[in-house]
C-alpha positions in Angstrom: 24.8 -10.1 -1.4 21.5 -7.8 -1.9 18.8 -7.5 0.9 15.3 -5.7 0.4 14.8 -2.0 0.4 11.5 -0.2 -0.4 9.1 -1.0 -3.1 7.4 1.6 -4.8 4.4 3.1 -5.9 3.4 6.3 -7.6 0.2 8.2 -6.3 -1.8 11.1 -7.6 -2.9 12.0 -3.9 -0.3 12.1 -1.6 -2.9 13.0 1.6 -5.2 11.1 0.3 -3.0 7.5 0.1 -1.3 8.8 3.2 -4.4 8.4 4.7 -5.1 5.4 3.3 -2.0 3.2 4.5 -2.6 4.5 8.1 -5.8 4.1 8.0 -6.3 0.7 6.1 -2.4 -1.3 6.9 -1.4 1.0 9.8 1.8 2.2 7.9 3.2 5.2 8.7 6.1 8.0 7.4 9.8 6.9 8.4 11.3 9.4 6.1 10.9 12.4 3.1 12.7 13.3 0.0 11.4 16.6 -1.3 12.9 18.1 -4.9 11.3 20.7 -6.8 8.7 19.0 -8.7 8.2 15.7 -6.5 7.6 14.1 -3.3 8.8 10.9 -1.7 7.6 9.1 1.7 8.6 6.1 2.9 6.2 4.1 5.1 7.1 1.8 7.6 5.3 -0.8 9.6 7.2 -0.5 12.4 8.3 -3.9 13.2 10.6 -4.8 9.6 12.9 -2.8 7.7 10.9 -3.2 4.5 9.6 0.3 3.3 6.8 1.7 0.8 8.3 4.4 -1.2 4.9 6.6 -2.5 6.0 9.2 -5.3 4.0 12.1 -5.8 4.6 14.1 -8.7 3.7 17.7 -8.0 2.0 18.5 -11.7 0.8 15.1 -12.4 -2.9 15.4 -12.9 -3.9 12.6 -14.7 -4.4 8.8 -13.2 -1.5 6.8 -13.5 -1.9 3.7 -15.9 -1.6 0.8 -14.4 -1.8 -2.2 -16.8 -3.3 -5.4 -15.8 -2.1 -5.2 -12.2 -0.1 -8.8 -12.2 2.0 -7.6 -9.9 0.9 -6.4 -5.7 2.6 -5.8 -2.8 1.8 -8.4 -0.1 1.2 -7.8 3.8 0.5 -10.2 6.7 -1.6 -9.7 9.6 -1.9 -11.5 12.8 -5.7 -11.4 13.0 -7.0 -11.8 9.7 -10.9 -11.2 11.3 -10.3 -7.8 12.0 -8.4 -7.4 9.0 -11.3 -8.1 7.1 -13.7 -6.1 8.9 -11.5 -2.6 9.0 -11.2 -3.4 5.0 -15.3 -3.9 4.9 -15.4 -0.5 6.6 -13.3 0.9 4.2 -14.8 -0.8 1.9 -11.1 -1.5 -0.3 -11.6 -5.5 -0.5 -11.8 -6.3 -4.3 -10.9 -10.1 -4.7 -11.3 -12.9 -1.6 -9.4 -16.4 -2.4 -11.5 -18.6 0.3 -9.2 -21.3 -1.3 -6.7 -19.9 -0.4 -7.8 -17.9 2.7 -6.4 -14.5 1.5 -7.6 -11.4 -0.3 -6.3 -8.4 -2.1 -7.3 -4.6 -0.9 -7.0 -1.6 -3.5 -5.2 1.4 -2.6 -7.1 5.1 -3.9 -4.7 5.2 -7.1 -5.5 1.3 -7.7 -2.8 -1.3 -6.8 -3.4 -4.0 -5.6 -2.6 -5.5 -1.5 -2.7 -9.1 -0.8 -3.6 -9.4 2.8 -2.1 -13.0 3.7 -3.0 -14.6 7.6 0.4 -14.9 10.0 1.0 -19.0 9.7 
């Protein structure tokens, strides 16, 4: 009855965490919504349907509040050696689970990414 859509999160930045997904998860812009104060892009990886909405709001100036961060958006990857060594470059890692053989990235506005190896 309901699929998946886009997820969202709200950026102070817009270049700035454009850059960042390309750079960092290689997502890139599908689609715009432009209104008179605000901004949407939806990034795409290309290979799902699944999108990330990023709203800008055009006279935001302040960091957005982002409580304790218990939730993330999660990614895989096919080679999870080069995914840590682009993210060492970038220098975005902030928690490794060796446990559990995963690890979380953080974005320039501060959510969280768990990068998750292909099974």
């Amino acid at each position: 009855m309901f699929t998946f859509n886009h997820f969202n999160f709200n950026v102070l930045d817009l270049d700035r965490s454009l850059e960042f997904y390309d750079k960092a998860l290689g997502l890139k812009p599908v689609r715009e919504n432009h209104g008179d104060n605000f901004t949407l892009v939806y990034l795409g990886d290309g290979k799902t349907d699944f999108q990330l909405e990023l709203t800008y709001l055009h006279d935001r100036q302040e960091p957005y509040e982002l409580g304790e961060l218990e939730y993330h958006l999660a990614m895989t990857t096919d080679d999870i050696e080069a995914s840590v060594k682009l993210h060492e470059e970038l220098d975005c890692i902030v928690f490794v689970n060796e446990g559990m053989g995963i690890y979380f990235i953080e974005d320039p506005d501060g959510y969280w990414i768990e990068i998750i190896p292909s099974k």
